[in-house]
C-alpha positions as CSV (number, residue, x, y, z in Angstrom):
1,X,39.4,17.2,-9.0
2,X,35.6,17.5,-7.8
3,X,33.0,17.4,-10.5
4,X,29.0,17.5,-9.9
5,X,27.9,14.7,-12.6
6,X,24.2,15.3,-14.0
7,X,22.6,12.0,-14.4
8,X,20.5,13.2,-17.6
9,X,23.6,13.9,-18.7
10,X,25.3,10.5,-18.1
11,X,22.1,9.1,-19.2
12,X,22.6,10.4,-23.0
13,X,26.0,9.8,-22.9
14,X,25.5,6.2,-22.7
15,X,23.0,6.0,-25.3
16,X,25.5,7.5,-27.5
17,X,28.1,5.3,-26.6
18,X,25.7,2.0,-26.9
19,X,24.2,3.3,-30.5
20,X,26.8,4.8,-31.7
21,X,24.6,7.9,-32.9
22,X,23.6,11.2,-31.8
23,X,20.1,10.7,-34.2
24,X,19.4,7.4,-32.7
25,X,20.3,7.9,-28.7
26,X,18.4,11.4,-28.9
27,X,15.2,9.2,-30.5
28,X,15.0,6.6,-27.7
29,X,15.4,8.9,-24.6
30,X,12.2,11.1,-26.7
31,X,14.8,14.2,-26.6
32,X,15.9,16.2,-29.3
33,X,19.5,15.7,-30.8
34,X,20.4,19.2,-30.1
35,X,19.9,18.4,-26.7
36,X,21.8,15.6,-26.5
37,X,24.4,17.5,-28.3
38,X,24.0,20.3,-25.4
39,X,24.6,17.5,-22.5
40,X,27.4,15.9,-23.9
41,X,29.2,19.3,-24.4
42,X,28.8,20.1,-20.7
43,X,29.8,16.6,-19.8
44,X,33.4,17.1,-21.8
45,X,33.5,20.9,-20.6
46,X,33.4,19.6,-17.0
47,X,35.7,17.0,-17.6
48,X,38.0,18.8,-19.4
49,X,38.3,15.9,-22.6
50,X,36.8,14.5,-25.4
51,X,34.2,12.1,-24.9
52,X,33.6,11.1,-28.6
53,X,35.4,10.7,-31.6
54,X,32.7,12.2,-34.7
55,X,33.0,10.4,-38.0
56,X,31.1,10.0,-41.0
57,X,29.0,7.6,-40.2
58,X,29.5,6.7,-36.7
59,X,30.3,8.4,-33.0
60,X,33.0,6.6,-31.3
61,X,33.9,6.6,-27.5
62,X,37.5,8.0,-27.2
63,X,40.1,6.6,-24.6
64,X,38.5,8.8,-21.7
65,X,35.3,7.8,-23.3
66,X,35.5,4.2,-22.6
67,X,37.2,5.0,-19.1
68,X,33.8,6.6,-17.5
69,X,31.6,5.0,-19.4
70,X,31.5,1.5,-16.9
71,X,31.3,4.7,-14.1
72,X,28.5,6.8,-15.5
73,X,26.7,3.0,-16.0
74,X,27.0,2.2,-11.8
75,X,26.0,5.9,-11.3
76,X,23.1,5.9,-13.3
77,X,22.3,2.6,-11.8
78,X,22.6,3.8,-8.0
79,X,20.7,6.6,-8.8
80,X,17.5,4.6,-9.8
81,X,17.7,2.1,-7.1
82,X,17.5,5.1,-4.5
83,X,14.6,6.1,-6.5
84,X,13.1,3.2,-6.5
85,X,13.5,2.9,-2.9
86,X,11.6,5.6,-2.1
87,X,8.6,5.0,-4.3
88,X,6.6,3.4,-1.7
89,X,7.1,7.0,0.4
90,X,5.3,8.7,-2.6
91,X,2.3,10.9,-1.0
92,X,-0.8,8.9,-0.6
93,X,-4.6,9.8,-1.0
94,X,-6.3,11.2,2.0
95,X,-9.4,10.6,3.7
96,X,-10.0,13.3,6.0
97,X,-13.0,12.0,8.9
98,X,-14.4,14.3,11.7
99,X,-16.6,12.6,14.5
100,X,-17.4,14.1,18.0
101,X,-15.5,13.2,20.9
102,X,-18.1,11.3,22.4
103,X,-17.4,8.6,19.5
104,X,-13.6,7.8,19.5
105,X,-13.5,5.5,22.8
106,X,-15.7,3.2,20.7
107,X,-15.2,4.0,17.1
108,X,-12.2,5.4,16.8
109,X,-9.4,2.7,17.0
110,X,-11.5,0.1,15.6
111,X,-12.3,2.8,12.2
112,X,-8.1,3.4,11.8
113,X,-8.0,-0.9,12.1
114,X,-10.3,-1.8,9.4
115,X,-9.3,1.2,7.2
116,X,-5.6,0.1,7.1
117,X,-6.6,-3.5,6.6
118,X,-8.9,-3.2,3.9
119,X,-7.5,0.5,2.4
120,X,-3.8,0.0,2.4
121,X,-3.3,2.9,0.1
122,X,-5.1,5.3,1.7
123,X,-3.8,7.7,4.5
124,X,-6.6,8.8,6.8
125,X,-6.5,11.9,9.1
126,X,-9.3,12.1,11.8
127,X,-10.3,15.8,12.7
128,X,-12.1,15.4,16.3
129,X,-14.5,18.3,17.3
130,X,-18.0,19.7,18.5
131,X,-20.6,18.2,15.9
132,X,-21.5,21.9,14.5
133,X,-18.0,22.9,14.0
134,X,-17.3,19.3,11.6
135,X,-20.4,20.2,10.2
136,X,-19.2,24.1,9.2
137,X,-16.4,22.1,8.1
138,X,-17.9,19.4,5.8
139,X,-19.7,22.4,4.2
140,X,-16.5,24.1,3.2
141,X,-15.0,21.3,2.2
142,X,-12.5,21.1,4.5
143,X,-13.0,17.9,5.8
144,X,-14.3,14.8,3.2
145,X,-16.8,13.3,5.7
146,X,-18.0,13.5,9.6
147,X,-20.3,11.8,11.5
148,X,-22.4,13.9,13.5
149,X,-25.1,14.0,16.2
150,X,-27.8,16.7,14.8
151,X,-31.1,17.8,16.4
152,X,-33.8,15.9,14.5
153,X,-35.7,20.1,13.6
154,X,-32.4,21.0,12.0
155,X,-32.2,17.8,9.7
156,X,-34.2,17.1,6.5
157,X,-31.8,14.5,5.3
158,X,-31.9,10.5,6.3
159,X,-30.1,9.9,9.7
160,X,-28.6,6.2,10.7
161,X,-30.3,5.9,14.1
162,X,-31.4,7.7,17.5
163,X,-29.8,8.7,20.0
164,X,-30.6,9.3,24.0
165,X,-29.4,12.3,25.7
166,X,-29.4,11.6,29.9
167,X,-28.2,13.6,32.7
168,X,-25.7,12.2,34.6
169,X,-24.0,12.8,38.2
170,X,-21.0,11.0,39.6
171,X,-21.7,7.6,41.2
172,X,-22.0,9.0,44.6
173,X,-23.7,12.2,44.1
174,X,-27.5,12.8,43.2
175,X,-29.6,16.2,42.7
176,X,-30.1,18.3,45.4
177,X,-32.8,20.9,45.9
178,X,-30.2,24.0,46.8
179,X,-31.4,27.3,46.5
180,X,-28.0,28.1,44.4
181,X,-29.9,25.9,41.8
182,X,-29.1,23.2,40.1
183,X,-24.6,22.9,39.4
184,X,-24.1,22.0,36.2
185,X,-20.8,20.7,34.2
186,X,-21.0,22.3,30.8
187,X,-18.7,22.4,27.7
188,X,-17.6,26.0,26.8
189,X,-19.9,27.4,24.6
190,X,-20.7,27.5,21.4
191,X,-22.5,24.1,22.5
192,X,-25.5,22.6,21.4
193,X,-25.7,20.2,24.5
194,X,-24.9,23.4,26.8
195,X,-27.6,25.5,25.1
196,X,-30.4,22.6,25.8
197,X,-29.1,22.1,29.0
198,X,-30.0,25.6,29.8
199,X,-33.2,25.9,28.2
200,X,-34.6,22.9,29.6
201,X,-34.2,23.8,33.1
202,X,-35.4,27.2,32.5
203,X,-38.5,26.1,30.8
204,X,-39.7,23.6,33.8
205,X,-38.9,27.0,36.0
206,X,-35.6,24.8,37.5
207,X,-32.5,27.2,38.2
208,X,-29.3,26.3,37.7
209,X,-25.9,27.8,38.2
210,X,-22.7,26.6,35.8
211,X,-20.0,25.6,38.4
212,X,-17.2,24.2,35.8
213,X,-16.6,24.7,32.3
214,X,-14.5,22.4,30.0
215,X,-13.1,22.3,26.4
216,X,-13.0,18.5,26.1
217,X,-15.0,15.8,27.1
218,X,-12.3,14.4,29.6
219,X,-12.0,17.2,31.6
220,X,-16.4,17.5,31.4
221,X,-16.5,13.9,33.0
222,X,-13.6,13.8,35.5
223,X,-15.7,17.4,36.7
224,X,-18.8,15.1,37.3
225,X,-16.9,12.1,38.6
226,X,-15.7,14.1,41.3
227,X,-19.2,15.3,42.3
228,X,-18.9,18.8,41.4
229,X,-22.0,18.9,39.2
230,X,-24.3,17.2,37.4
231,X,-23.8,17.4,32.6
232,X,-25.6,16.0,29.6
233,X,-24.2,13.8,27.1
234,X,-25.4,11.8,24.7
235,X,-25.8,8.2,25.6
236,X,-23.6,5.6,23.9
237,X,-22.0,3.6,26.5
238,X,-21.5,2.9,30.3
239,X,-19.1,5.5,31.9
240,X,-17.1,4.4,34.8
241,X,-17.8,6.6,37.6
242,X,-20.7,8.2,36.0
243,X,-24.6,7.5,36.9
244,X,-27.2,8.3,34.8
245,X,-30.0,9.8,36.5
246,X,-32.7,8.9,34.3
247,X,-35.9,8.0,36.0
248,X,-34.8,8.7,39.2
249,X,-34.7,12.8,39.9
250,X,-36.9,15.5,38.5
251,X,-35.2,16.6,36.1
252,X,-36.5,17.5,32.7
253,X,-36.4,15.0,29.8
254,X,-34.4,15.3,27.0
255,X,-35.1,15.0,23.1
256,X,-33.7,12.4,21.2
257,X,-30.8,13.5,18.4
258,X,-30.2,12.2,15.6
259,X,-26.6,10.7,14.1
260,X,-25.8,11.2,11.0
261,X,-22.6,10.6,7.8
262,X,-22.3,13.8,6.1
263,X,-20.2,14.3,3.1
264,X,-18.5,16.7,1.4
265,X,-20.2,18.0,-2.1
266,X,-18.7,16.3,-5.0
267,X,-16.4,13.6,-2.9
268,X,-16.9,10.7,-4.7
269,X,-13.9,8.4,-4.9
270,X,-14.1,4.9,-6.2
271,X,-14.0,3.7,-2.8
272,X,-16.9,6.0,-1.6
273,X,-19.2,2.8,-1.0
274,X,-16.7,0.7,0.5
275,X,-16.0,3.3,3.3
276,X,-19.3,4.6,4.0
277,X,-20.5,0.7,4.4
278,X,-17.7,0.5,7.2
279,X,-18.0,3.5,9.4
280,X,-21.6,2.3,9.3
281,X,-20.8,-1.8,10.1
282,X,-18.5,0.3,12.9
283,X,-21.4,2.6,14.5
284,X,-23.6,-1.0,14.5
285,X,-21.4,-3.2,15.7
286,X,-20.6,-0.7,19.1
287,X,-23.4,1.6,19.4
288,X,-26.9,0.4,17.8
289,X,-28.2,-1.4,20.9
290,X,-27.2,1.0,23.3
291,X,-28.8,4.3,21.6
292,X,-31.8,2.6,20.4
């Protein structure tokens, strides 16, 4: 004989047979006693017996009674120690946090570190893109915070710190004075870097010609490594294989940029504070004496 045993089920049924009472076992599982009634009548329909014994005054297991209660006990028992076991897999709160590619060498793994340390309970998912596009997403709250690198005429709000934009070249190339024009390694637009790239030249009357496009920033350097062009990225750290040609070709000068924590309207978590304060002892601790 197979039978499919509902744990609510055996649930009440025990609390019958350990009161004694539909009334009483109906008023400590908070259930009504026509419910109860309902469960134990499916219980001896499936079963095909008699459960209980109804008298005046008391309910009283019968002979198959007493032979499943010790059974419906261990499976009522088994059943909340899986339960129990999987408690700690219960979905945890999420802190979704965007930051430009340029950042995660530095930032990134040392961000997921402290966060796990000193946030246990808290699942983070990193969304790594092109500052305008975490911005766009920040703003439809889609993401719950990004740091950013912003052009100082777009901002009005306070900004952490500076930060230098150079040109750079591989180690063993420079800037030559083709006719073609000046071959530059751009990201794929939209761009805000490939856009002031561009203009720059153009308004010091330099040309230019785009000899290799990339999506990522990888792909961007290992272009310039291998001499194929010259790029702009903002600087935060010594690149193997990369030069920065600051004060030693013609080429125009860049603005600075500023960085900047945006935050999604109306996120505000107990935690807020906590996290804010270490993505910013983070950004200090790797980047604040290089981009100043």
């Amino acid at each position: 004989m197979r039978v499919n045993l509902d744990v609510q089920s055996l649930r009440s049924f025990i609390k019958v047979g350990e009161t004694k009472s539909f009334t009483r076992a109906a008023e400590a599982l908070s259930l009504t006693q026509p419910a109860i009634s309902q469960q134990i009548k499916r219980l001896e329909d499936l079963l095909g017996v008699e459960l209980f014994a109804r008298g005046n005054r008391q309910v009283l297991l019968t002979l198959e009674g007493e032979k499943l209660f010790g059974y419906a006990k261990n499976i009522v028992m088994c059943n909340d120690k899986v339960g129990r076991l999987f408690e700690k897999f219960e979905k945890r709160e999420t802190i979704t946090v965007g930051m430009p590619e340029h950042f995660c060498e530095g930032m990134l793994s040392q961000i997921i570190s402290r966060m796990a340390t000193h946030f246990p309970t808290i699942q983070m998912v990193v969304k790594v893109a092109r500052s305008g596009l975490l911005m766009e997403a920040v703003n439809e709250g889609k993401i719950d915070l990004c740091l950013v690198i912003d052009d100082f005429g777009n901002t009005q709000e306070p900004f952490w710190h500076t930060l230098s934009l150079r040109w750079f070249a591989g180690e063993g190339a420079g800037v030559s004075d083709s006719p073609q024009g000046v071959p530059l390694v751009l990201f794929k637009p939209p761009c805000g870097f490939r856009s002031l790239a561009i203009r720059s030249l153009e308004e010091c009357g330099i040309k230019w010609r785009c000899v290799y496009e990339s999506e990522d920033l990888m792909s961007l350097r290992s272009a310039v490594q291998a001499g194929v062009g010259i790029t702009l990225l903002p600087f935060v750290a010594q690149v193997s294989g990369l030069k920065s040609l600051e004060g030693i070709s013609s080429l125009p000068a860049l603005p600075q940029f500023a960085v900047m924590l945006k935050e999604r309207a109306g996120w505000s978590p107990v935690y807020r504070c906590e996290v804010l304060e270490l993505i910013r002892s983070v950004w200090v601790s790797e980047y604040v004496n290089v981009s100043l």
